[in-house]
C-alpha positions in Angstrom: 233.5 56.3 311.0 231.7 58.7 313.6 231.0 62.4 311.8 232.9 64.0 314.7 236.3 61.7 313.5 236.3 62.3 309.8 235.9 66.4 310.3 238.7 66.2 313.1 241.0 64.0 310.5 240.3 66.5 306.9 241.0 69.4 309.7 244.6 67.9 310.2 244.7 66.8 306.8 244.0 70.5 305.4 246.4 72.1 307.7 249.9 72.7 306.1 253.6 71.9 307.2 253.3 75.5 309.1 250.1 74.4 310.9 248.0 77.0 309.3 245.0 75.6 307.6 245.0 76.3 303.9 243.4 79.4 302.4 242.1 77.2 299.0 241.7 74.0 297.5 244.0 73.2 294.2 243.9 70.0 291.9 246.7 69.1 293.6 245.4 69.3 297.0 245.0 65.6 299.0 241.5 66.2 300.3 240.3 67.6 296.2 241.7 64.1 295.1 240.1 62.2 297.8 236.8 63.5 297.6 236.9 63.1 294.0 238.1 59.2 294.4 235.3 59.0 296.8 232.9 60.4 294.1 234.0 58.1 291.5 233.7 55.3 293.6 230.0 55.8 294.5 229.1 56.2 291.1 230.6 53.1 289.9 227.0 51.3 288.2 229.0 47.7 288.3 231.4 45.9 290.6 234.1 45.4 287.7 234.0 49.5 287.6 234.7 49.7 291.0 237.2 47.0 291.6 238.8 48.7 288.5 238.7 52.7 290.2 240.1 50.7 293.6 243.2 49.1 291.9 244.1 51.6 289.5 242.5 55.2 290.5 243.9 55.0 293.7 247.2 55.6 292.2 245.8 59.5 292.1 245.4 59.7 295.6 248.9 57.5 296.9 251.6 56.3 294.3 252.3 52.8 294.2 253.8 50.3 292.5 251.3 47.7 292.5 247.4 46.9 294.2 245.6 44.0 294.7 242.2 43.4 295.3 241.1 40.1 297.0 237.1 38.8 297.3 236.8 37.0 300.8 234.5 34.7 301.5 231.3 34.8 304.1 233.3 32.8 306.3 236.6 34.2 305.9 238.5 31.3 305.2 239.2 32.0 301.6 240.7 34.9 299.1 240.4 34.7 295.7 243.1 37.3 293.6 239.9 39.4 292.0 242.1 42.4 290.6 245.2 44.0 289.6 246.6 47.0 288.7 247.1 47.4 285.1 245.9 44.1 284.2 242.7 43.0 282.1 242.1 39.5 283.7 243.0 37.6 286.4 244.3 33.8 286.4 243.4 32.6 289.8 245.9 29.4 289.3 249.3 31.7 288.8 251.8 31.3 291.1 251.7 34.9 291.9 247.6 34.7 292.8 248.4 31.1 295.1 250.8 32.9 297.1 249.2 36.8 297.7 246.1 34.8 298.1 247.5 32.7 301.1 249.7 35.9 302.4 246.3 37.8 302.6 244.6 35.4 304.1 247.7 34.9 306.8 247.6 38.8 307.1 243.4 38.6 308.0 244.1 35.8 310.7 246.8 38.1 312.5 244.6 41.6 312.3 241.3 40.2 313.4 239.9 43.4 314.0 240.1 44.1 310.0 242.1 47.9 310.8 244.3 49.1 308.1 247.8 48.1 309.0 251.3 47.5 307.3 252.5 43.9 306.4 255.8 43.2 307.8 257.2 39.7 306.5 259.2 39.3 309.9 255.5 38.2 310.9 254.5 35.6 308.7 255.9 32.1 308.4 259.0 31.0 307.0 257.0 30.3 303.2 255.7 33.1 302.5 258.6 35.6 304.2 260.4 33.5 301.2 258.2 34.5 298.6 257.5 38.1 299.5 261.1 39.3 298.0 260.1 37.4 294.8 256.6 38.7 294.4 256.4 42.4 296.3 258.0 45.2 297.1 259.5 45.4 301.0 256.7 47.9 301.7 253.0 46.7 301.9 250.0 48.6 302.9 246.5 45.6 304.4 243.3 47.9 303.6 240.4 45.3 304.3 237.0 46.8 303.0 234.1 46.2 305.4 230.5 46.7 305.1 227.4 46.7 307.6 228.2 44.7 310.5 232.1 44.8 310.3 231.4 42.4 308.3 235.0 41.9 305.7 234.1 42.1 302.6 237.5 42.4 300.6 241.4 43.9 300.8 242.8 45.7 299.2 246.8 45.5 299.2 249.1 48.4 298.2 252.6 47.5 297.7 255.7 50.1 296.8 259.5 50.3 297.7 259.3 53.3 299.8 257.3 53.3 303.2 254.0 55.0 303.7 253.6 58.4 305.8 251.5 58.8 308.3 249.6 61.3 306.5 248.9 58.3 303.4 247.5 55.8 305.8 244.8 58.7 307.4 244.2 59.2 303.8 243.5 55.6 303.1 241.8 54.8 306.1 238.8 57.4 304.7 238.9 56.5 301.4 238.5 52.5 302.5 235.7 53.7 304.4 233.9 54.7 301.0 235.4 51.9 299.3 234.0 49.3 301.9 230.2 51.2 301.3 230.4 50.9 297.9 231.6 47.4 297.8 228.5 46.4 300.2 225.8 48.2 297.6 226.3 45.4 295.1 226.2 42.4 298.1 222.9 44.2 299.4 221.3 44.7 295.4 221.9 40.7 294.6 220.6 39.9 298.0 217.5 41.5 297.5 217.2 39.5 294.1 217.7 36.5 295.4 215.1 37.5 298.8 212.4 38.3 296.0 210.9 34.5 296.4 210.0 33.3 300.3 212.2 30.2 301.3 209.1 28.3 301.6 208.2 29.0 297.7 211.4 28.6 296.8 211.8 25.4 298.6 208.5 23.9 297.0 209.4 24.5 293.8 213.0 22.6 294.0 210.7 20.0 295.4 208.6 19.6 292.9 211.2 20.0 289.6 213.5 17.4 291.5 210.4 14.9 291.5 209.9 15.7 288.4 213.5 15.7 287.3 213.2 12.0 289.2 210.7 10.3 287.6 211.8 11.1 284.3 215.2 9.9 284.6 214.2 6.6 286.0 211.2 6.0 283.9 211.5 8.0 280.3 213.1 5.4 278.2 215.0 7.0 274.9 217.2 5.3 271.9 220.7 5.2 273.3 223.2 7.0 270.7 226.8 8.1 270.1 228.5 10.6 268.0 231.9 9.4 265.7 233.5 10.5 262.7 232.8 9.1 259.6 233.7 9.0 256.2 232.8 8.1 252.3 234.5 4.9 251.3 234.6 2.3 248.4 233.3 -0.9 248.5 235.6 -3.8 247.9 238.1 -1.6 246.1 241.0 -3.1 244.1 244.9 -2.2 245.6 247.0 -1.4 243.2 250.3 -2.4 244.5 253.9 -2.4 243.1 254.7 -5.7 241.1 258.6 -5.2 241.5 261.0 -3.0 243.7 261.9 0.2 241.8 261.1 4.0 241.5 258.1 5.6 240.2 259.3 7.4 236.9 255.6 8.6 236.3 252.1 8.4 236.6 249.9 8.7 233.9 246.6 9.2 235.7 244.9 12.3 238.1 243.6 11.5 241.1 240.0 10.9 241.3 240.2 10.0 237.6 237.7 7.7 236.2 239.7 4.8 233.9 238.9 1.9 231.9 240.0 -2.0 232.2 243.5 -1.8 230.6 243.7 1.9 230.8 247.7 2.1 232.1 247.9 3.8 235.2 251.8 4.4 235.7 255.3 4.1 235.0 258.1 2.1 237.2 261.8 3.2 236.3 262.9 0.4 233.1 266.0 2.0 232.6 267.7 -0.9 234.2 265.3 -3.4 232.9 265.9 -2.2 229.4 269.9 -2.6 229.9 269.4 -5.9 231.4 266.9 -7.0 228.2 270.0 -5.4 225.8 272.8 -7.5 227.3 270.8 -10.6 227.4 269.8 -10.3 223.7 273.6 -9.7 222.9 274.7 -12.7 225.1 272.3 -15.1 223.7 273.2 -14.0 220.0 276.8 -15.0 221.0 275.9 -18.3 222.3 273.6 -18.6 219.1 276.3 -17.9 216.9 278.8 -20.4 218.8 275.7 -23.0 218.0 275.7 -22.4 214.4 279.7 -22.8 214.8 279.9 -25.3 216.2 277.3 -27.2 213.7 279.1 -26.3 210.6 282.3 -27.5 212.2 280.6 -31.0 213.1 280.1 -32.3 209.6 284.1 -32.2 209.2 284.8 -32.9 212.5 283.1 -35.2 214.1 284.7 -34.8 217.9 283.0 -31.2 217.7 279.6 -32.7 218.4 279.9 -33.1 222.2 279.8 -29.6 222.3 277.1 -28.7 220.3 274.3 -30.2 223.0 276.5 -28.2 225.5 275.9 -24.9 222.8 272.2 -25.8 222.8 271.5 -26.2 226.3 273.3 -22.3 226.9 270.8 -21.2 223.6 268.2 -22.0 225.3 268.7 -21.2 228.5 270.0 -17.6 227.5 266.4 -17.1 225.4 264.6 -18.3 228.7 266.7 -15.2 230.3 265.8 -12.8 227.4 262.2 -13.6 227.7 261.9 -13.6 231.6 263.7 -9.8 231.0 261.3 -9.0 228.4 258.1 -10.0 230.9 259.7 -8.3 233.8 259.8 -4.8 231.7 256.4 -5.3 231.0 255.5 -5.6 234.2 257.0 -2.1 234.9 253.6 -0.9 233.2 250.9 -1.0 235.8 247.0 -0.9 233.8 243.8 -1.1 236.0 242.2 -4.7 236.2 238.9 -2.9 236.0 237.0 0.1 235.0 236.5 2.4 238.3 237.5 5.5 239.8 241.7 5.8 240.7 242.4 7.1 244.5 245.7 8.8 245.5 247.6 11.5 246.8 248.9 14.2 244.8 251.0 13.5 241.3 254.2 15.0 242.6 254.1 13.0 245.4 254.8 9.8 244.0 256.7 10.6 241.0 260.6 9.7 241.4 259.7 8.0 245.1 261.3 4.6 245.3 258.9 1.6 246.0 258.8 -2.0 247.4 257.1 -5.1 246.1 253.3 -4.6 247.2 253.8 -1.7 248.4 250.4 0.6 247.6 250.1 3.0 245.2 246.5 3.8 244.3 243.3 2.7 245.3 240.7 1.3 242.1 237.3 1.8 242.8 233.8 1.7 241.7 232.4 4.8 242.4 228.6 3.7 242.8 229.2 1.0 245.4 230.4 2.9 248.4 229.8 2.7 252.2 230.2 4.6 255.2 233.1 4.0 257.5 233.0 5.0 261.0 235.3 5.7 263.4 233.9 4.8 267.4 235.9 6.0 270.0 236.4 3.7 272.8 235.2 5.8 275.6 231.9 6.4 273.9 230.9 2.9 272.7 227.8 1.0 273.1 226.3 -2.2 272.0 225.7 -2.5 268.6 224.6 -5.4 266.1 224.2 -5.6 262.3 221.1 -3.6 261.0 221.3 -0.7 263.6 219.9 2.7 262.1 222.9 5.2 261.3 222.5 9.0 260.1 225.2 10.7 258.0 225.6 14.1 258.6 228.2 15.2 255.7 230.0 18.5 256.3 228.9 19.9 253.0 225.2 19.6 254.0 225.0 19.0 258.0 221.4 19.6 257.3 220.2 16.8 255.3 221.2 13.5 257.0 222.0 10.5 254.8 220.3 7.1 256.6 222.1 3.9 256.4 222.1 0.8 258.2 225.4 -1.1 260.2 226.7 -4.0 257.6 229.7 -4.7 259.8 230.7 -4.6 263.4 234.2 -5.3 265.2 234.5 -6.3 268.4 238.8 -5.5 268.4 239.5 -1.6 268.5 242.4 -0.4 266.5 244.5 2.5 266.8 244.1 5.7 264.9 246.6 7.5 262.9 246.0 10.2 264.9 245.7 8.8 268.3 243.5 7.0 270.0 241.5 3.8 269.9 238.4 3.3 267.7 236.2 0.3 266.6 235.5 0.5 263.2 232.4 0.0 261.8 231.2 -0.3 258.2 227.6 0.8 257.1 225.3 0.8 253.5 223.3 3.6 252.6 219.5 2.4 252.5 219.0 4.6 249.6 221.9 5.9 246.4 222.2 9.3 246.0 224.3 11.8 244.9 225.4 12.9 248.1 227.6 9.8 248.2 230.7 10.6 246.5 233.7 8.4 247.6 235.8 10.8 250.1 233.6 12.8 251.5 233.6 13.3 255.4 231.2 14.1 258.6 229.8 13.0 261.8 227.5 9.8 262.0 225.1 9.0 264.7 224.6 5.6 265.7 221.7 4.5 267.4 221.2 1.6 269.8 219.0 0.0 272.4 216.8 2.2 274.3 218.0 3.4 277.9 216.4 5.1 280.7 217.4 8.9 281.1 219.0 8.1 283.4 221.8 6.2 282.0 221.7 8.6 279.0 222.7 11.7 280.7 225.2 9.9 283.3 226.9 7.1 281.2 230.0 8.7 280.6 230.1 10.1 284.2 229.9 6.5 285.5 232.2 5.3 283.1 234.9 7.5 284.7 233.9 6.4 288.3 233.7 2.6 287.3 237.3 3.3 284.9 239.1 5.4 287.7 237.7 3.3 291.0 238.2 -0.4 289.0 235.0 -1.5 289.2 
């Protein structure tokens, strides 16, 4: 704006409703808050602080209900939502930001001479005349910021119910002015950081790193490696299952316990058991005493012995019945085959929870044969054989890896509890230590063949081309 223009526009600006110019200046005064606006804004030291003074200090100068701040592109074919009145951070993705973005980008294609103007939706198409009752007020004020050159730089949008005086847009049309300057100070200062460097040094050196860059991606060969969790686990452990169906009346056993061969481990509910052993006892002493009846009464009365095999035959049988009643309460006491370490969930969990034959229980284990059992993702597997180098990093000392070599591949993958698909593998420690306790969880890195850089740093990235194009 020409010198001559902005002293002719504060000269209408100072005069009153009268026509008289005003004898003083109050805090109150339009031009005091301007020029004060216009302060703060060239002082602003970042361009957060004046994006920030533009979208909420303006409010000193004209009330509004909200203001927008867009970034345009060089080109001018795109507006990204940069700021908002009375709110921290901006989520470019909103449907609020898609839609002011595309209205201010209609509202730059139909003022192409960047003036300050007011947005009337009766101009714009059908889509986003929808949306403006949704998002905006009926009254919006188009301030684009310009800087050397005409050049557009930004908008600012100021949106309220009522309309804007005549008065408020000569006030605004300064003030973008200084806005517009200030804006361009920050474009200019990164420019000249950037122009620091000539192009032609600037372009040797991307030369000469993207040789370099080149030649070690095709020719550096390193050991190909992947990351998976892993954990601490027994070798050839015994299951301890449930010998009958029944309920868990208690075990006798913490977890993590060690035990010896024998040792009982816990108790299945005998209650019925024990009623079935009593009545069976009861019936066979009947049948027994039937037996001895019946060969008292034989010696007088010879037609009574064709019973007395019958009487036998139910003797026996009902001891075969007591006994198999007798074993089967037995069996309600569960004792470790071996000595070793007992593995299970909490106490309480189990106790009174009904069971099925061979269902598990508890895990036996010896606690000083143990291996390491690793989880690979799908996505991030390699070729592996038997003997490939593994380090353990535990997550109770990441800093002290644990080597071990693979013992056992799989070439099926199996489904996680959590999710996913996983090929485990199974690997020995190369040396014991007291590291290894049974349980114990971290990452393990398994190492295979070596591979050029190349394939190191872009495996997964093909992966997804050759996966999503079906190569």
């Amino acid at each position: 704006m020409m010198p001559e223009q902005r002293k002719e526009q504060l000269s209408v600006l100072a005069q009153g409703t009268g026509g008289k110019e005003r004898p003083s200046a109050t805090a109150s005064d339009p031009l005091v808050r301007l020029i004060a606006l216009e302060r703060q804004a060239r002082r602003s030291e970042t361009r957060q602080e004046l994006l920030f003074t533009m979208v909420n200090w303006t409010h000193r100068l004209i009330p509004y209900y909200q203001a927008l701040f867009f970034r345009i592109s060089a080109s001018g074919g795109r507006a990204t939502l940069e700021a908002v009145s009375a709110v921290a951070t901006v989520d470019k993705n909103t449907p609020f930001a898609l839609w002011t973005q595309n209205l201010c980008l209609s509202l730059i294609k139909a003022n192409p001479e960047h003036k300050l103007s007011l947005a009337v939706p009766e101009n714009l198409d059908k889509t986003l005349a929808d949306g403006w009752q949704q998002w905006l007020p009926p009254h919006v004020l188009y301030c684009p910021l310009k800087g050397r050159g005409d050049a557009l730089l930004g908008v600012l949008m100021l949106a309220r119910e009522e309309p804007f005086s005549g008065a408020e847009l000569s006030l605004m049309e300064m003030l973008i002015d200084t806005y517009g300057h200030a804006l361009s100070t920050f474009k200019d200062s990164s420019k000249r950081r950037l122009s620091d460097l000539s192009k032609k040094k600037r372009r040797n050196i991307a030369l000469g790193v993207s040789a370099a860059l080149l030649l070690l991606l095709f020719l550096v060969r390193i050991p190909e490696s992947v990351l998976a969790p892993a954990e601490i686990v027994p070798q050839e452990p015994i299951i301890v299952t449930s010998p009958a169906k029944g309920q868990i009346r208690d075990i006798d056993v913490m977890p993590y316990q060690m035990v010896k061969k024998g040792q009982l481990l816990l108790h299945l509910d005998d209650t019925e058991m024990v009623n079935q052993l009593a009545l069976a006892q009861k019936t066979l002493q009947v049948v027994q005493a039937e037996y001895l009846r019946a060969e008292q009464k034989a010696f007088s009365d010879p037609l009574s012995k064709a019973d007395l095999e019958v009487l036998r035959v139910q003797a026996e049988e009902k001891a075969l019945v007591v006994n198999y009643t007798r074993e089967e309460l037995e069996r309600q006491k569960i004792t470790a085959d071996q000595d070793g370490m007992v593995l299970f969930s909490d106490r309480n969990d189990w106790i009174g929870r009904p069971v099925a034959i061979g269902e598990k229980v508890m895990t036996l284990a010896d606690p000083a044969r143990a291996e390491i059992q690793i989880m690979m993702p799908v996505d991030d597997a390699i070729a592996l054989d038997v003997g490939a180098e593994v380090k353990l990093f535990l997550r109770t000392d990441p800093l002290n890896p644990i080597a071990a070599t693979i013992s056992r591949t799989s070439f099926k993958a199996e489904e996680r509890p959590g999710g996913g698909m996983y090929f485990p593998l199974k690997a020995q420690f190369n040396e014991p230590g007291q590291d290894q306790r049974i349980g114990l969880q971290g990452t393990a890195k398994v190492y295979g063949g070596t591979v050029s850089l190349f394939y190191y740093v872009f495996r997964k990235p093909l992966a997804v081309i050759r996966r999503e194009a079906g190569l």
